[in-house]
N, C-alpha and C positions, 0 to 999 in steps of 0.2 A: 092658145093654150099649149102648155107642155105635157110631153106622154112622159108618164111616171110607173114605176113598179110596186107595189105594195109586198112585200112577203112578213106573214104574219104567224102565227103558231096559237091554237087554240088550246088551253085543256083537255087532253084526251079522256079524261075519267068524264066528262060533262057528254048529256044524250044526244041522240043524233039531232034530235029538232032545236036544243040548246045551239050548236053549231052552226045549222042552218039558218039559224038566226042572228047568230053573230055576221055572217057573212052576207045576208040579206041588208043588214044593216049599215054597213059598209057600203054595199051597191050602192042604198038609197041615199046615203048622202053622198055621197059623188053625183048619183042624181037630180037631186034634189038644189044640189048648189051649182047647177050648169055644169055639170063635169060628162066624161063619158066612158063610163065601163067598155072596154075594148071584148075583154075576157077573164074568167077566174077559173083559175087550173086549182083541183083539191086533188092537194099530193096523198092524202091520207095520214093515217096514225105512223112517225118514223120516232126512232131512239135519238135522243136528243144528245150533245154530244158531252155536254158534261149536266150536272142535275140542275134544275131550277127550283127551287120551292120546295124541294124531297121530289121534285118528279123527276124521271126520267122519260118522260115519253110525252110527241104532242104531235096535235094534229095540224099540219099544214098547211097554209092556203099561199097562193099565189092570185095577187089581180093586177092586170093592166089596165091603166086607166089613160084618160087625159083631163087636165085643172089644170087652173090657174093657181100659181102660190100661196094664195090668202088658204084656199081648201086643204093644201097639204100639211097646213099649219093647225088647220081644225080638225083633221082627222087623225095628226100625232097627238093631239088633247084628246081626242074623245077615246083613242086606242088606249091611252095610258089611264083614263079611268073605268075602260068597261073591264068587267069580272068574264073572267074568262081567258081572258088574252095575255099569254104569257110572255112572250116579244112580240117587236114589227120592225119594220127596217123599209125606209120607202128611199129608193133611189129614183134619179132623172136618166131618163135613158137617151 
């Protein structure tokens, strides 16, 4: 398995249990497909550096993980249709 980084940006106007559950989410399928959450740093609400969507503001999450390639491929697909999530960027470390 390869260790990988997820950094991703949630909608910050969305509730706090909205969030926690986007990032819950996350966890479980990394778990769920043999992978292994290292750790997830929440940077909190930060000014975004130019607007997306009319926002300007979101909430950050950072996770380290480790998968295999087939799950990095399934979690850029499920990232890019969950509601909520305004970028992601998953690099190999």
């Amino acid at each position: 398995m390869t260790k990988y980084e997820m950094l991703y940006i949630i909608d910050a106007t969305l509730s706090d249990e909205a969030k926690e559950a986007i990032i819950k989410k996350f966890e479980d399928l990394v778990a769920a497909n043999g992978g292994v959450v290292e750790k997830t740093d929440r940077w909190g609400v930060k000014k975004l550096q130019y607007p997306i969507d009319y926002k300007t503001e979101g909430y950050y999450v950072l996770m380290t993980f480790e998968a295999a390639k087939t799950l990095v491929v399934e979690i850029k697909r499920i990232a890019g249709i969950t509601d909520g999530i305004v970028r992601r960027l998953i690099t190999k470390i």
